[in-house]
N, C-alpha and C positions, 0 to 999 in steps of 0.2 A: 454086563452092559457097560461098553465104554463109554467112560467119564469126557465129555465136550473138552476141551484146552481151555483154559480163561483167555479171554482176550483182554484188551484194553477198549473202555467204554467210545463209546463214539458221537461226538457233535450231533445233535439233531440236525434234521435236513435246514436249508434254508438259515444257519446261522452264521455269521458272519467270518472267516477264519479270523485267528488273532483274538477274539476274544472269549476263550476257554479258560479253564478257574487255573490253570496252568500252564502261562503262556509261552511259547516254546523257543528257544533261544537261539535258534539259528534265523537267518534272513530267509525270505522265498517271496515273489510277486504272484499275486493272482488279480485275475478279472472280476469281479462281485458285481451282477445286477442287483439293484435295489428295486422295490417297489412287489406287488403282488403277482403271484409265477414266476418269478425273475426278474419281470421288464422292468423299465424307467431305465435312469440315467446308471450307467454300465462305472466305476470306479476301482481305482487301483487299492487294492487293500494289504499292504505292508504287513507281514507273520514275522512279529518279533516286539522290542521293548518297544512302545511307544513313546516311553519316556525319552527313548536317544532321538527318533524322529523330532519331537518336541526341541527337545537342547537344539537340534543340525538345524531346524527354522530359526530357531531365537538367535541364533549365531549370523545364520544371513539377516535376517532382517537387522540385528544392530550393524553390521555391517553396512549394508544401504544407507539406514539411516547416517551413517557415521562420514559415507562418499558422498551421498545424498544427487544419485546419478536417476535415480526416480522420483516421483512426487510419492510425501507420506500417505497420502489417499492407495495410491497402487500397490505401496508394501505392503498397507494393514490390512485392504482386502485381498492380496496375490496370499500372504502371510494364511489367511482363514481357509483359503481357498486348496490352500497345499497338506493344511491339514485335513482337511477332508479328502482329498484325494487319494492320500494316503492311508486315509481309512480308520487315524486317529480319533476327531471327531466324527459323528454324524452331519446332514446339512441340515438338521434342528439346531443342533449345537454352531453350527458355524456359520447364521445368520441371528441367531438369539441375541446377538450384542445391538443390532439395529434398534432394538425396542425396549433394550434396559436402560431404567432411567438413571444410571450411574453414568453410562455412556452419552445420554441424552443430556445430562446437563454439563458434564466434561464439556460435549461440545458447544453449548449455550454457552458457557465461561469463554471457550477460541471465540467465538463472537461477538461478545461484550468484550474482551480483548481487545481485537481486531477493530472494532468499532473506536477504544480509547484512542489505538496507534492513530488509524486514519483521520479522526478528527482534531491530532496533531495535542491532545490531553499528555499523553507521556513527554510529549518534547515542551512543552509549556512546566512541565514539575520540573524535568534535569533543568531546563534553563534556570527556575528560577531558585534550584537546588545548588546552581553550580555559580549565581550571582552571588548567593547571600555569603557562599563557600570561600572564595576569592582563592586567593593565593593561602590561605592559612590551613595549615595541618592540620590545628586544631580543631576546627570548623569542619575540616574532613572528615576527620575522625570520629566526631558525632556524628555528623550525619552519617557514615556506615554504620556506624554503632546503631543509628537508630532499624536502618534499610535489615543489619542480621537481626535486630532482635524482631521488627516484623515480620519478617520471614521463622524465626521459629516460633511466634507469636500463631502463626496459623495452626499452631498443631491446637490453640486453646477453645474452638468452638468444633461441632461437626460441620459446619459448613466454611470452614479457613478455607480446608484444603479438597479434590478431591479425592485425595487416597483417606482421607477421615472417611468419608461415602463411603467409599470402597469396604472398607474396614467396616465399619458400622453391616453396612449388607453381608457382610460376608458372616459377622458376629449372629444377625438375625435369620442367618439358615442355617448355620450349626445348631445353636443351640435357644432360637424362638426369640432372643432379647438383645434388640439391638444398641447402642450405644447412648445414650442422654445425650442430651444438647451440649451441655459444659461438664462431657465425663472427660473429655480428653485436656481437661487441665490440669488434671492427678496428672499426668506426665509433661505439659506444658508448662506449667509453669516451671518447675525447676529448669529445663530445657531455658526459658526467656529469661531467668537468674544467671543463669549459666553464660548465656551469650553475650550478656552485657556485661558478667565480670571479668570472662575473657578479652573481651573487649578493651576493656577500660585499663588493664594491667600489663597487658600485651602488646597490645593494639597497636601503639606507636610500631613498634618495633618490626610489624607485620608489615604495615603498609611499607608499599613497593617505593623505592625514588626515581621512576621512569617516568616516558610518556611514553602512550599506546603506538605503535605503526600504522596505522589502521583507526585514525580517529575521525569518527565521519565530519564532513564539514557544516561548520554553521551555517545555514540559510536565513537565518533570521530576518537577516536585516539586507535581503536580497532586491527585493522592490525600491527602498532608498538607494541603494548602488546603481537600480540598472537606471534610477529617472535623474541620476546625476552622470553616468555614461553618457545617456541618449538626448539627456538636455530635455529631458520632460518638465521642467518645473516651471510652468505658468501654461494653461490649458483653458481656452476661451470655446465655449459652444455658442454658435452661429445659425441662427433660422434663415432660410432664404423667402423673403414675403413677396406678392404678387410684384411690385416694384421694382424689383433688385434685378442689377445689370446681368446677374450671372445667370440669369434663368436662359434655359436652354446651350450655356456654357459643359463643355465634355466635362465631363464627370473625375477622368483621370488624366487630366493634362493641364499644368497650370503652372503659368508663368510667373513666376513671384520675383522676378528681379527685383520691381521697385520697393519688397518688402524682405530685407536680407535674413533678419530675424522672425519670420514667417514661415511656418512648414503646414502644409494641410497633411492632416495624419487618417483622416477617416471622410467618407462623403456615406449618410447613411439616408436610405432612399423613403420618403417620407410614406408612399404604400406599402409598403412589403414590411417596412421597418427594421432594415437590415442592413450591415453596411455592403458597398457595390462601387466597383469601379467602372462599371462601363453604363455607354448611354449618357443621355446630359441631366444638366441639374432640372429637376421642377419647382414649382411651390410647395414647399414645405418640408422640402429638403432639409439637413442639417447637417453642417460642420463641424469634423475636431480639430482646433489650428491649435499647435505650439507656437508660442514663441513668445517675447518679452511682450508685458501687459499693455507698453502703447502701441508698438507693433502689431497687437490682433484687434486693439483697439479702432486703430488708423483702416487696417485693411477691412473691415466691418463697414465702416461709415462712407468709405469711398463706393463699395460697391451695395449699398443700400442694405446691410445686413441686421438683423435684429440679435441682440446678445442677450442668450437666454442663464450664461449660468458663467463661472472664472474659478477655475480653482487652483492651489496654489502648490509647492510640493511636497507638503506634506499630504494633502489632501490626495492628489494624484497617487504617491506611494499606497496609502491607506486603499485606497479602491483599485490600485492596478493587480494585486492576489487576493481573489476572495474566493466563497466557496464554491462558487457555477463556475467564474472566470479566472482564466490567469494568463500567464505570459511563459513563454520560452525562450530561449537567445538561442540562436542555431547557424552554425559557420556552414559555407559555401564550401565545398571540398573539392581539390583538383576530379578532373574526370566528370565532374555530375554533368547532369543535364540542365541545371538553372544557369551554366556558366554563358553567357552572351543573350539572357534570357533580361529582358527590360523588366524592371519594378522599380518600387521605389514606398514610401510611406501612403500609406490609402488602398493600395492596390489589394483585391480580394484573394486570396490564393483559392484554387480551381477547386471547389466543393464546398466552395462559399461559407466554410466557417472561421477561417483565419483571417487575421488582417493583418500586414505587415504596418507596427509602428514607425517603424527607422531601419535605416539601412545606413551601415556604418565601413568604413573604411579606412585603415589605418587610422585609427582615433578620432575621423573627420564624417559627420554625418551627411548623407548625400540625398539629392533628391531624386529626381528619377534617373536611373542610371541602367548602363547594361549591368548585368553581375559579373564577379568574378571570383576567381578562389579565392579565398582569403576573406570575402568580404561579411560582415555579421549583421544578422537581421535579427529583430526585435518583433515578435509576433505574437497574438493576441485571440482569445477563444474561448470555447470549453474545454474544459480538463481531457474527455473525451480526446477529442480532436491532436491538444498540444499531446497525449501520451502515443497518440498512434504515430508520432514524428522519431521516436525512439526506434532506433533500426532502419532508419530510412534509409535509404540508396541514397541521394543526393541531398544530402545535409545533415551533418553532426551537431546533435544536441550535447549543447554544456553542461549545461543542469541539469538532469530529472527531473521530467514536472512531475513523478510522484512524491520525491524526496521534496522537491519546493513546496509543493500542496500540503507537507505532513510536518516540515515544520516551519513553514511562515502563514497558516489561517487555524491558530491554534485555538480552541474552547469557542468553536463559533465566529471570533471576532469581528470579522469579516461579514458577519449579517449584516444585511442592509445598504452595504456597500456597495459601489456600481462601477464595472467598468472605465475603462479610459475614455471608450469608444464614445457612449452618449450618458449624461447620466440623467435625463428626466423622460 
């Protein structure tokens, strides 16, 4: 009777190639239906080390990251998505990270993050990190001394950092027992000895004698600049009562010869309660006039107006950036379309959220004028609004209103605060 030949064992049906207890070392592509009979979603499944596939992702993706020619959102899921294609992971595995909570609160931290930047918290510590700092090295020097030793300070509880998480979970499915609260001070603390004695022996010697290229600008104190450019400092609100000459007076056209030192900067329409250039005044209108305290004074009383509020420029600064409203300065560029286009201070720009404060021209503020290149508007809003001015066709913003919003309305401050436009 002849003896069969031995063959070599063979994959059960329906298993995946690539993952045999001996996986084969050459490359080869195939098509693998997943799901029951074959069907569902059809995937490329790579015959060979996974582990090189694994490396040739980690490699593009720090790369991306490193050009940062994609948003990190599309690398970490294209990154998931490529290993499963490949037939490294499963798509168990390569949407499992959506609902572990390691991941889940990673992201809560970008959050509460992102929430300190935007509420202008981080730019309120450097400032007042970089006031007390001044000019003294020595004063620098502490405080990075203090900045490294919190930073290796985070290795001392499980919740510093997230890679403690990490670490901790990772400890609790190996071997069932995951980390203590203050286990990771057995290694932190020496770490936070360490980095303040290097510090402190070193230290001098480390720190750089430069300044950055690339140091962003301080906005600080951006709202006192722009109300001493634009001559905001004395700001009288004005009710128009049943009496007053100006009723039924155009809304955006007003002759202030006899008041040199008089600008109307807003007409805000007493129904709607919004500011409006067209159409005439009614009762119960109200005015924003700049200009010197007898000056809005005078023009009040002449044409029967009631003065409902005066503020002064500090006041006006304080309330021209807050956290609904702010302001943007925006130049007039050759080519645009606003160029022979009439405005002037009051006038609504067309989707009725902006309000141009001042309109400026070689260093002399104008009232209503044609525009022209060159010429700088002072404009007034929601945040909304002044950020969609960013990228506009006909008119270059100076500032970033998000860079202005993040750091001149730092830890709130600005609550309560009110616009230029009306404040009651």
């Amino acid at each position: 009777m002849r003896r069969r030949a031995a063959s070599a064992p063979r994959e059960p049906p329906g298993r995946p190639l690539g993952t045999a207890d001996e996986p084969p070392t050459g490359w080869c592509l195939a098509l693998h239906g997943g799901g029951r009979g074959g069907g569902g979603l059809t995937t490329l499944r790579c015959v060979g080390n996974g582990a090189i596939v694994s490396l040739v992702v980690l490699g593009l993706v720090v790369v991306l990251f490193v050009t940062n020619r994609l948003p990190v959102e599309v690398v970490a899921i294209g990154s998931a998505l490529v290993l499963w294609a490949a037939g490294v992971i499963d798509l168990d595995q390569a949407v499992a990270g959506f609902g572990d909570p390691t991941v889940i609160l990673i992201a809560a931290l970008f959050v509460v993050s992102e929430g300190l930047d935007a509420t202008g918290v981080t730019t309120w510590v450097g400032r007042q990190l970089g006031a007390r700092a001044g000019g003294s090295r020595t004063a620098l020097l502490a405080m990075i001394m203090l900045l490294f030793a919190g930073s290796a300070g985070l290795l001392l509880l499980l919740t510093g950092s997230p890679v403690n998480v990490i670490l901790s979970e990772a400890a609790a499915e190996a071997s069932g027992a995951p980390f203590g609260f203050a286990e990771f001070a057995l290694v932190g603390v020496p770490l936070v000895v360490g980095t303040v004695l290097v510090v402190l022996l070193v230290g001098d010697r480390l720190l750089p004698d430069r300044v950055g290229a690339a140091v962003p600008r301080d906005l600080s104190g951006l709202a006192h600049a722009l109300v001493r450019q634009y001559r905001l400092g004395n700001v009288g609100y004005l009710a128009v009562p049943a009496g007053s000459s100006l009723v039924g007076h155009p809304r955006g056209v007003w002759d202030l010869s006899d008041y040199p030192d008089v600008n109307i900067v807003t007409v805000t329409d007493a129904a709607a309660d919004r500011p409006v250039s067209e159409g005439e005044l009614a009762v119960g209108d109200r005015l924003t006039v700049v200009g010197a305290p007898d000056g809005v004074t005078r023009f009040g009383a002449d044409h029967g107006l009631e003065l409902r509020a005066v503020r002064d420029r500090d006041e006006v600064a304080q309330g021209l950036i807050g956290r609904g409203t702010g302001v943007a300065e925006v130049v007039v560029p050759p080519r645009s379309r606003l160029v022979g286009e009439v405005s002037g201070p009051g006038r609504v720009v067309p989707g009725g959220q902006l309000v141009v404060l001042a309109v400026q021209r070689q260093g002399h503020n104008r009232g209503r004028t044609a525009l022209q290149a060159g010429d700088l508007l002072l404009l007034e809003g929601p945040w909304a609004a002044l950020d969609a001015l960013v990228g506009h066709d006909d008119v270059l913003v100076v500032d970033s209103p998000p860079l202005v919003r993040r750091q001149s309305v730092p830890l709130g401050v600005a609550i309560g605060l009110v616009p230029l436009v009306w404040p009651l």
